[in-house]
C-alpha positions in Angstrom: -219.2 121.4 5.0 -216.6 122.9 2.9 -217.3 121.0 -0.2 -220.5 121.4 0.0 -219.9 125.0 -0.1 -217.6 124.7 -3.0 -220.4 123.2 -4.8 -222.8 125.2 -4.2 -220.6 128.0 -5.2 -219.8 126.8 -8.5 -223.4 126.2 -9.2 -224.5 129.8 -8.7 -221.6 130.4 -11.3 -222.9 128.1 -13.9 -226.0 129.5 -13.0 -225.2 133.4 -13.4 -223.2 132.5 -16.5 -226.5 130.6 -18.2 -228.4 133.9 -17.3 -230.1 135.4 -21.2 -229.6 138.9 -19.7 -226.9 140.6 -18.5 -226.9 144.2 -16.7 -223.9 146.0 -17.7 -221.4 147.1 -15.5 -222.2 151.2 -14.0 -219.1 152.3 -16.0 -220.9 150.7 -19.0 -224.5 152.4 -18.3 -222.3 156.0 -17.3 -220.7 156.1 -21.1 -223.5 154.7 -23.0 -225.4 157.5 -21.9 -222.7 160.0 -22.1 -222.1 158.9 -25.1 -226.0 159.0 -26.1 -225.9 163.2 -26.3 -221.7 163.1 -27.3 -221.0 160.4 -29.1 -217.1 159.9 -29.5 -215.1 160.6 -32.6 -214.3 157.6 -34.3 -211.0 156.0 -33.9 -208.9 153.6 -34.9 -208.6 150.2 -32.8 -205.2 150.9 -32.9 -203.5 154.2 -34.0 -200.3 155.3 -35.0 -198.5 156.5 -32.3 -197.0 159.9 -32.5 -193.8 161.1 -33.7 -190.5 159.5 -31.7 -187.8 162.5 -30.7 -184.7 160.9 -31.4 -182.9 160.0 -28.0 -180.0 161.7 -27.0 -176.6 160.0 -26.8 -175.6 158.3 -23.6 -172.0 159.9 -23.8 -173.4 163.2 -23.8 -175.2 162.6 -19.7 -171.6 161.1 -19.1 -169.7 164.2 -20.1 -172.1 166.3 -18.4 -171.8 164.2 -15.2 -168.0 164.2 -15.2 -167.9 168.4 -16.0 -169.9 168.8 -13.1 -167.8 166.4 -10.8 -164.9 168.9 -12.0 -166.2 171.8 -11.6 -167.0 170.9 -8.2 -163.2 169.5 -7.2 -161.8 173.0 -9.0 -164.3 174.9 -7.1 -162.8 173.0 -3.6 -159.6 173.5 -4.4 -160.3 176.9 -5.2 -162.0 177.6 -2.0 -159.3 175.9 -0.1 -156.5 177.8 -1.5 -158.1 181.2 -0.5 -158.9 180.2 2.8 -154.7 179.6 3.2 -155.9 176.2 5.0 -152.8 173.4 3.9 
């Protein structure tokens, strides 16, 4: 039963696939007529993209990192030494 499902299947495949018309997809009808009163700038297939901004270092996250990992130790210690706790 299986198979013969498989079959028939794979006929209505070859079938649809044989068809002489095809009704385009309702994202295809939506922009065709947008595109009938606005029709889209041209562009190219594929543009240039735009300008890179040069990455910043990696040492300069790391020494950012590490300053703040300081600050906060000298900020305990700091706290710590005014409360007179040992």
């Amino acid at each position: 039963m299986a198979q013969q499902d498989d079959e028939e299947h794979e006929f209505d495949l070859r079938w649809a696939d044989q068809a002489e018309h095809k009704e385009p997809s309702a994202r295809a009808r939506m922009l065709a007529a947008r595109w009938k009163e606005n029709p889209p700038d041209p562009a190219p297939f594929r543009a240039d993209p735009g300008p890179v901004r040069p990455r910043r270092s990696p040492w300069l996250s790391t020494v950012v990192v590490l300053g703040c990992v300081a600050a906060v130790i000298l900020l305990l210690g700091y706290v710590q030494t005014r409360s007179g706790t040992p």
